[in-house]
Kinemage of the C-alpha trace (Angstrom):
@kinemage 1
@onewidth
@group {chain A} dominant
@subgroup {mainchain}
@vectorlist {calphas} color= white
{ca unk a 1} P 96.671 125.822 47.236
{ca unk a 2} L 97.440 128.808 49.483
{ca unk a 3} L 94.994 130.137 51.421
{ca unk a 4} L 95.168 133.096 54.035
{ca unk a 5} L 92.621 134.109 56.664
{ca unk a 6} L 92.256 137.571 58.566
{ca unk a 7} L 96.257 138.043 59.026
{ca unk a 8} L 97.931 140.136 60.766
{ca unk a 9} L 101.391 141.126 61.849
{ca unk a 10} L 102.615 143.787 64.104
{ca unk a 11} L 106.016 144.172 64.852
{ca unk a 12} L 106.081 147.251 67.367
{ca unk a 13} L 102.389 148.870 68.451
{ca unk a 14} L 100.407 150.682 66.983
{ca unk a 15} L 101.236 150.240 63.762
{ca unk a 16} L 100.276 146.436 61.738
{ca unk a 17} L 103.079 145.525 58.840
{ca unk a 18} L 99.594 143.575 57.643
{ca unk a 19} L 96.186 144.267 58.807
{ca unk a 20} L 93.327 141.569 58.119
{ca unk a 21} L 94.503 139.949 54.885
{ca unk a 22} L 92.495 137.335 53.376
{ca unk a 23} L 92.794 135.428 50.025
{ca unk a 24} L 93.166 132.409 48.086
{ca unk a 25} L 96.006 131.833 45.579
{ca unk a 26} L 95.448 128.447 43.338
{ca unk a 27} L 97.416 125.946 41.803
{ca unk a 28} L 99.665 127.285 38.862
{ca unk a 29} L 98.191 130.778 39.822
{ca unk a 30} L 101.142 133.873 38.863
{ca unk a 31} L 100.402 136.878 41.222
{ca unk a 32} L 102.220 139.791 41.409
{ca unk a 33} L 102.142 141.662 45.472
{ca unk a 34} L 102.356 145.552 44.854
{ca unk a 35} L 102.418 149.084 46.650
{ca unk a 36} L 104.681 151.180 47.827
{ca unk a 37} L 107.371 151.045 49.956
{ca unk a 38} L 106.591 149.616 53.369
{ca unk a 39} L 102.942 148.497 52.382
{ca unk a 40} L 104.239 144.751 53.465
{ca unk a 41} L 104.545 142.909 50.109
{ca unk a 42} L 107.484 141.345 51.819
{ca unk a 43} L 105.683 140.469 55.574
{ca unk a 44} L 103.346 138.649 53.493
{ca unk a 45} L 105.897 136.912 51.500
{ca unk a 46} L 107.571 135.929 54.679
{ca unk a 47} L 104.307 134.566 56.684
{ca unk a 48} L 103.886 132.402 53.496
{ca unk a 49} L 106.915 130.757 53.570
{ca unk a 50} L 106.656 130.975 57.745
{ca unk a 51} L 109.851 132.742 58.330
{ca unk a 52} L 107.532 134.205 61.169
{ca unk a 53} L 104.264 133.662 61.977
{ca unk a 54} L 101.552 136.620 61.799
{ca unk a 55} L 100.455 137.973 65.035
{ca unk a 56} L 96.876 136.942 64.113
{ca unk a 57} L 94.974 134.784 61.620
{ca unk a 58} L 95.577 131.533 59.711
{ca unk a 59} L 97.696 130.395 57.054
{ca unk a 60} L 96.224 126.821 54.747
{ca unk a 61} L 98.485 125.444 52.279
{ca unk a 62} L 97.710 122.357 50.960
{ca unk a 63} L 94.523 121.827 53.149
{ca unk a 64} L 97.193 122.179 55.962
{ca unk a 65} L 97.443 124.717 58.356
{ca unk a 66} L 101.035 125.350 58.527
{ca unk a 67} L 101.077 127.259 61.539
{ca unk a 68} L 100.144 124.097 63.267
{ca unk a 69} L 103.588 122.544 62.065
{ca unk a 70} L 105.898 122.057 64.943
{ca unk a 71} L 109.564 123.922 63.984
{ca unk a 72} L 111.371 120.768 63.835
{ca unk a 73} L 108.951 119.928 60.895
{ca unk a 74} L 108.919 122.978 59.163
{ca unk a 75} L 111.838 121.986 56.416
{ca unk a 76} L 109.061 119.058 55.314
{ca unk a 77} L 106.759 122.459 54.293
{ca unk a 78} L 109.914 124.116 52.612
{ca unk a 79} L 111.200 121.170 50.417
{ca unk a 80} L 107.508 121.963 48.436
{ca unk a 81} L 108.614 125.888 48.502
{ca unk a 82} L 111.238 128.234 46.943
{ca unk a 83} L 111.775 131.671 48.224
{ca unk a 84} L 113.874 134.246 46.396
{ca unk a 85} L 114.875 137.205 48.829
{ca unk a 86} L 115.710 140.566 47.942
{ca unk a 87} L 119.474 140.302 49.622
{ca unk a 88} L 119.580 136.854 47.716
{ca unk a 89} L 121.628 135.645 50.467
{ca unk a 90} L 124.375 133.328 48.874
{ca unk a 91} L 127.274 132.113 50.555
{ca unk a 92} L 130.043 134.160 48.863
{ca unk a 93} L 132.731 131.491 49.832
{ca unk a 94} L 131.543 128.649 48.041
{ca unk a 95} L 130.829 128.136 44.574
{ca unk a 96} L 127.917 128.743 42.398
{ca unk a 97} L 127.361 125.213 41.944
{ca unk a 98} L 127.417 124.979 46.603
{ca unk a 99} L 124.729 127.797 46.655
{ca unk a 100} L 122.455 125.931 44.551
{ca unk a 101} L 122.939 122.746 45.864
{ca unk a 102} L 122.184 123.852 49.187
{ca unk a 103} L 118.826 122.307 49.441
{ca unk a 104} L 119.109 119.400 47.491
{ca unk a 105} L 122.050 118.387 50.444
{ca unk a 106} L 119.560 119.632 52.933
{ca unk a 107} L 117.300 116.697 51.638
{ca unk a 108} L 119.697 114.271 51.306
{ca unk a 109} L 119.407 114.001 47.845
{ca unk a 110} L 122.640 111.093 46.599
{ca unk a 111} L 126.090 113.002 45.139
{ca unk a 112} L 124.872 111.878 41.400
{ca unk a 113} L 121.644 113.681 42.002
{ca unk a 114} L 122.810 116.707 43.144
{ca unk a 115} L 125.418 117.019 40.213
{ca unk a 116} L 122.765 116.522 37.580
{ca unk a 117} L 119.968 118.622 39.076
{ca unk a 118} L 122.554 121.713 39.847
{ca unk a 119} L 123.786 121.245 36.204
{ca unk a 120} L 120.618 121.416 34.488
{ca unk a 121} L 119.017 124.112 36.846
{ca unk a 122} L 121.966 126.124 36.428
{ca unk a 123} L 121.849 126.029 32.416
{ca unk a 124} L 117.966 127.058 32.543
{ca unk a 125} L 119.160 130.381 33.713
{ca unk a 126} L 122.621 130.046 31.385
{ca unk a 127} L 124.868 130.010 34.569
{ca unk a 128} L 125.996 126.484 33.700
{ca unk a 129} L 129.319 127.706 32.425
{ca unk a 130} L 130.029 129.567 36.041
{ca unk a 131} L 128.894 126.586 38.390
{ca unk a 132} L 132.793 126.861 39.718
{ca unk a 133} L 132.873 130.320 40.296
{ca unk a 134} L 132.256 131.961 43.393
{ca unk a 135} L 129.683 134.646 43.683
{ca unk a 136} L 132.085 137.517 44.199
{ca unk a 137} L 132.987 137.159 40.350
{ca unk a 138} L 129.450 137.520 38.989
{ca unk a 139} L 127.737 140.409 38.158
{ca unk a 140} L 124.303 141.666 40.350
{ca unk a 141} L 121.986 140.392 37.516
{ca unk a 142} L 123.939 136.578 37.792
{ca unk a 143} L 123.791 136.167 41.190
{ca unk a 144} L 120.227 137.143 40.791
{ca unk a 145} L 119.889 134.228 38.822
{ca unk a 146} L 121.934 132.212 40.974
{ca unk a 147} L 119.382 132.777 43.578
{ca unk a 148} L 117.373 131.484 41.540
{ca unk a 149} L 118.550 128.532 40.653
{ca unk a 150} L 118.654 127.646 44.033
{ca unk a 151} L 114.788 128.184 44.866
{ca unk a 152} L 113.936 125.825 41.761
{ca unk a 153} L 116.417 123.486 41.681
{ca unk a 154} L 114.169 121.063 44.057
{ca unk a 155} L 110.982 121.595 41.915
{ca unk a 156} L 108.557 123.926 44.111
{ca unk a 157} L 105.583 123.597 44.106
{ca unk a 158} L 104.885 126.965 45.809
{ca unk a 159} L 107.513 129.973 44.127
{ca unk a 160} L 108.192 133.226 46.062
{ca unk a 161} L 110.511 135.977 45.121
{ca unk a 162} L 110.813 139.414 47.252
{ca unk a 163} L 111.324 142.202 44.670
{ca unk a 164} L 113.493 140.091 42.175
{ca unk a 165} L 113.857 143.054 39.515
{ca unk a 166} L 114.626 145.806 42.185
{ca unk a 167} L 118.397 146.570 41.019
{ca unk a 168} L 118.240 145.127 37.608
{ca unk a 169} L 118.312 147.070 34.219
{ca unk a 170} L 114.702 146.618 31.890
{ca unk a 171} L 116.238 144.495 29.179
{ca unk a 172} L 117.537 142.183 32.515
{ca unk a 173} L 114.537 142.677 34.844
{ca unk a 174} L 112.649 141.326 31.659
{ca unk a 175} L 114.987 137.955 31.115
{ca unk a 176} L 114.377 137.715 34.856
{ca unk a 177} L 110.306 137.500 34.643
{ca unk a 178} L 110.449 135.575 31.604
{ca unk a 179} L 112.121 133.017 33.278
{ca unk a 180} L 109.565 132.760 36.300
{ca unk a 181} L 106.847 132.818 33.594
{ca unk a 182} L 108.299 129.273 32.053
{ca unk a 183} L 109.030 128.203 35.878
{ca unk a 184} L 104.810 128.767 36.511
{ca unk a 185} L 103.876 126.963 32.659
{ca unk a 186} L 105.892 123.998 34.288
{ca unk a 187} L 103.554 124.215 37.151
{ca unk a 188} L 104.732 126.149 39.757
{ca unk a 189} L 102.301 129.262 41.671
{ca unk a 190} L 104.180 132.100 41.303
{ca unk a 191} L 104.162 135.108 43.684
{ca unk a 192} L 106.148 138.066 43.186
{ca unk a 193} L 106.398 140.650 45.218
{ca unk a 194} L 107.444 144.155 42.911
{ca unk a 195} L 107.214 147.780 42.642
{ca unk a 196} L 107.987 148.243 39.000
{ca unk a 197} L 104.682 148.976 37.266
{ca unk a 198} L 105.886 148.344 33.199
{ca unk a 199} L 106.781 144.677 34.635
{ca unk a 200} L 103.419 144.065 36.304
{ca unk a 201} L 101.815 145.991 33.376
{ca unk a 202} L 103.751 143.644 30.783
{ca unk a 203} L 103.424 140.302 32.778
{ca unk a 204} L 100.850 140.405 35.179
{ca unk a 205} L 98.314 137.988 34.836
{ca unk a 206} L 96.459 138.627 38.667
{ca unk a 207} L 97.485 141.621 40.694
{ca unk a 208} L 97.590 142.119 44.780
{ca unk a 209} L 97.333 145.585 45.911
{ca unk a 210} L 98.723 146.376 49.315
{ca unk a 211} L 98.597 150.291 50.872
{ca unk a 212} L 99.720 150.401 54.860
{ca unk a 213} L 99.688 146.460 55.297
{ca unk a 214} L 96.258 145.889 53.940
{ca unk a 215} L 94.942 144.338 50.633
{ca unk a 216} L 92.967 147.362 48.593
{ca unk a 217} L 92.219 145.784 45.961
{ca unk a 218} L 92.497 142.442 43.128
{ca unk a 219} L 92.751 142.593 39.442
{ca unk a 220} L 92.806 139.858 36.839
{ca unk a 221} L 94.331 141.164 33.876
């Protein structure tokens, strides 16, 4: 499914964000990207879903190498991905129900569609209720969710979320990782990039170690 080979990324010399990182994530894998602060858990995350491309190296997804994909084609990668990033970045003057409909308009999806896929999306992370609302009136922990919503709502194949616990209390941060957990038994990968070790201790199925941009080390639980 994904498959990485001898990446880097440098964004000012000397220093590499990610030094020569090479591995192979398969279908309906769940991985969990950890380390410190700074170790690049969410470079990687971002070369995946080509926000940027790595300063070295080769990125396979699908048998295809998606740094080969010409910008203009890059949404035809995306509508198989779903990224959630750590500022969430909603649009706090439309509605709940605009946010996650984003990319289901983006893909031209009929009116009908839209309304039924938002709907039911919303209600798997019990947010129906709120579609009308704008972000501003939801707590941290909902938007979270409604961030969510909007990564899934077109069906990824491939789901990525940068440190989707960070702010969130336990009982919360749990819910939150629960829900990914039915999103990867429905057939998504899951990669999540995280810090907090009781999470990846409670949930983590295959582990990514990161120290200083490069991968020390792989554990299958």
């Amino acid at each position: 499914m994904i498959e990485l080979f001898h990446i880097y990324k440098q964004y000012q010399p000397p220093q590499w964000a990610l030094s020569d990182i090479s591995l192979q994530v398969r279908n309906g894998d769940f991985y969990f990207i950890t380390g410190p602060s700074g170790s690049g858990k969410t470079t990687l995350l971002k070369i995946i879903f080509r926000e940027f491309p790595p300063s070295q190296g080769q990125i396979v997804i699908d048998g295809v190498n998606i740094l080969k994909i010409p910008d203009h084609r890059i949404h035809e990668l995306r509508r198989t991905m779903g990224i959630v990033f750590q500022d969430f970045r909603l649009l706090f003057h439309r509605t709940v129900f605009d946010n996650v409909a984003i990319p289901l308009q983006v893909l031209g999806e009929p009116r009908k569609e839209i309304r039924r896929r938002v709907f039911n999306t919303l209600r798997m992370v019990n947010l129906h209720q709120k579609m009308w609302d704008l972000p501003s009136r939801l707590s941290y922990g909902e938007q979270q969710r409604v961030a969510i919503a909007r990564a899934i709502v077109n069906n990824p194949k491939i789901l990525l979320a940068d440190e989707p616990t960070g702010n969130l209390d336990p009982e919360l941060a749990f819910e939150i990782i629960t829900l990914f957990k039915e999103i990867n038994k429905q057939g998504a990968t899951v990669i999540i990039g995280s810090h907090d070790r009781e999470l990846i201790r409670h949930f983590g199925d295959k582990i990514l170690f990161l120290q200083k941009g490069k991968l020390i080390g792989k554990d299958a639980l």
